[in-house]
N, C-alpha and C positions, 0 to 999 in steps of 0.2 A: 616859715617852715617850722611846724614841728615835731617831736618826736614821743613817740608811746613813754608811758613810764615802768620802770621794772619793780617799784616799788608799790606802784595805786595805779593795780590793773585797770584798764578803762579809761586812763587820765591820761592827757599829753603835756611834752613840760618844755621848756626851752635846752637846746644839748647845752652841755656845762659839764665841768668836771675839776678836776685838783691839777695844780702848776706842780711840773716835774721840778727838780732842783736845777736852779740855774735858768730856768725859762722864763721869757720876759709874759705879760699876761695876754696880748696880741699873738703872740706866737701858740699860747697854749687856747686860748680861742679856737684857732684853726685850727688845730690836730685835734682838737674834742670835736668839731664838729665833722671831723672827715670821720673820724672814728664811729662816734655815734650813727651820724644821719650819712653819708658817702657824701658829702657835700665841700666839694673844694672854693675857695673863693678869699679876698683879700679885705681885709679891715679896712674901713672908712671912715669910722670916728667912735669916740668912746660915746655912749648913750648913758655913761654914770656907774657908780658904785656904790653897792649897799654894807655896811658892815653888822653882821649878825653878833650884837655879843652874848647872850645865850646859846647859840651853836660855836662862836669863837669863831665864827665863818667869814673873810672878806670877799665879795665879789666884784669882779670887774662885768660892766655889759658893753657890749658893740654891735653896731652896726656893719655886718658886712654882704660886700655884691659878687654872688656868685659866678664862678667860671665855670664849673662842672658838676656833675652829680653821678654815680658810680652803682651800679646794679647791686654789685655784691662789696659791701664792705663789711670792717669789723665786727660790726654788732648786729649786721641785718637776721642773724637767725633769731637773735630774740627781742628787737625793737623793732617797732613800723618808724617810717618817714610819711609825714603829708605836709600837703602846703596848702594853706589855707588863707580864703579872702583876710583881711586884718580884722574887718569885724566880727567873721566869726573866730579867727585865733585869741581874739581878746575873751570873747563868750567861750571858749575852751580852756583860756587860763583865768577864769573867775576863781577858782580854789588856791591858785595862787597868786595871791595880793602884789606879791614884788616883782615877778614876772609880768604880772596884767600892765603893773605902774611904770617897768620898763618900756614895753610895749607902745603904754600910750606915751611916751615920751619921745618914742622914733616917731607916733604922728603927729607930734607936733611940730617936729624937727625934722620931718622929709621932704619938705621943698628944701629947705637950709640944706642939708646934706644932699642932696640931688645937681641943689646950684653947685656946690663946693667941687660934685664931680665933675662935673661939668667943664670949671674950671680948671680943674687937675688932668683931665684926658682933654684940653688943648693943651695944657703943658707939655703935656706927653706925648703928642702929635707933632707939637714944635719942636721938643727936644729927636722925636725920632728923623723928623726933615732934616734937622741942622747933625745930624749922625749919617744920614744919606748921603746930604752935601758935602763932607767929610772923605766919606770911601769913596764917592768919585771923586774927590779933585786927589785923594790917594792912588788913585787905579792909575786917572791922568798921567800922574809926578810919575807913576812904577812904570808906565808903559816909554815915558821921554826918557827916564833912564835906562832901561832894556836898553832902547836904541842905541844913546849910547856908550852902554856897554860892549856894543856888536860893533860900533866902528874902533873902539879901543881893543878889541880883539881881532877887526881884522887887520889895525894895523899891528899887533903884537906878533901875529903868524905869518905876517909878509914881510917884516924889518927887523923883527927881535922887540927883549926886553927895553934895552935902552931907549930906540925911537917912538915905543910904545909912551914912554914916560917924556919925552918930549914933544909927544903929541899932545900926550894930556896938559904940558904948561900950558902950550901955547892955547888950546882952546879952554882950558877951564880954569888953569892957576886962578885969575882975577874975580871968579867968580865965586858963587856962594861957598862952596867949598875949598877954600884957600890955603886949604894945612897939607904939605906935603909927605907927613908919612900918610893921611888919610888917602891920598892919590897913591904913594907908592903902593899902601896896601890892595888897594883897587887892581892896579896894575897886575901885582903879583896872583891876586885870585884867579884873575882874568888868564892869566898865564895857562893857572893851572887848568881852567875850565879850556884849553884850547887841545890841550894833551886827549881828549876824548870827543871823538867829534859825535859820537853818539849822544853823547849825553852833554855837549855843550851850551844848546839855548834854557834846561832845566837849569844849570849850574851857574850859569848868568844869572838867572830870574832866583836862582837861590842865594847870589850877592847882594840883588835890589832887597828880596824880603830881611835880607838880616840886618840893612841899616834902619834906623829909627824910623816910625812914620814922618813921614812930609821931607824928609831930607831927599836935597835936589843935589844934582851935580851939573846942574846948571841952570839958572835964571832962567824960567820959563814964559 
């Protein structure tokens, strides 16, 4: 993909621009290029650096694989977007030599970076499976403890506090949850969520979300 130039009408140049203060050179990649061309998308590898010392210019180049591209962006009233095959993008950046030599550098290095992604989106695959596997065996734990929390409330509304917390020894003391003010406190929420029978299964399930994830109140 490239872009009209504002300075040699008729020419196309690769987007590029100046690192803000503080921005890394990946970072400032991508907002020249949404800027320039509407072109959103995520860095994949560096493709090299040239440092100019008659302009005092450093440049970073990279390679990145688009996600989106945007009708109206910043600069579309006075720059075009095209994308063009590689061979003719290179025969369009013949007048520019450093651009042309980045260019032929990604075809060198486009199977390399292709595998690499490749590689990197099963990673990403695997890590979103083992994220999936995750909030359900979370959902599982939240929904055994709802439960219960519903017979520890109804035995707190049919016996009181105290049988309430004698309940809880006898069935969960020994279990993963062994700390008794962590039960009293249970207890006493549960209490309060009994006071409102409208809003008591929200005020339960709003007990389960405030302990940490994976935390059981009992061996499942």
């Amino acid at each position: 993909m490239l872009i009209s130039s504002t300075g040699s009408p008729g020419k196309w140049i690769l987007p590029a621009g100046t690192m803000e203060l503080g921005e890394k050179p990946t970072d400032a990649a991508v907002r020249e290029t949404e800027e320039e061309a509407g072109v959103t998308g995520k860095v994949l590898c560096s493709l090299g650096e040239v440092n100019d010392t008659s302009k005092k210019v450093h440049t970073h180049f990279y390679a990145m694989e688009v996600d989106d591209h945007q009708l109206l962006y910043m600069e579309h009233q006075f720059r075009e977007r095209e994308w063009f095959p590689l061979k003719s993008a290179l025969e369009e950046l013949a007048w520019r030599p450093m651009s042309q030599n980045i260019l032929m550098t990604y075809l060198d290095r486009r199977l390399e970076i292709r595998r690499n992604r490749l590689k990197q989106m099963k990673r990403e695959r695997k890590a979103q499976k083992k994220m999936l596997k995750a909030e359900k065996k979370y959902k599982e734990i939240s929904k055994k403890n709802f439960g219960y929390l519903k017979q520890i409330a109804e035995v707190h509304e049919e016996k009181g506090e105290i049988s309430a917390k004698a309940y809880v020894n006898k069935k969960f003391a020994k279990n993963e949850q062994n700390n008794p003010m962590f039960w009293d406190n249970v207890v006493n929420r549960v209490g309060v969520c009994n006071e409102d029978i409208s809003t008591k299964d929200q005020c339960l399930l709003n007990i389960v979300e405030s302990f940490p994830s994976g935390t059981k109140f009992s061996k499942l």
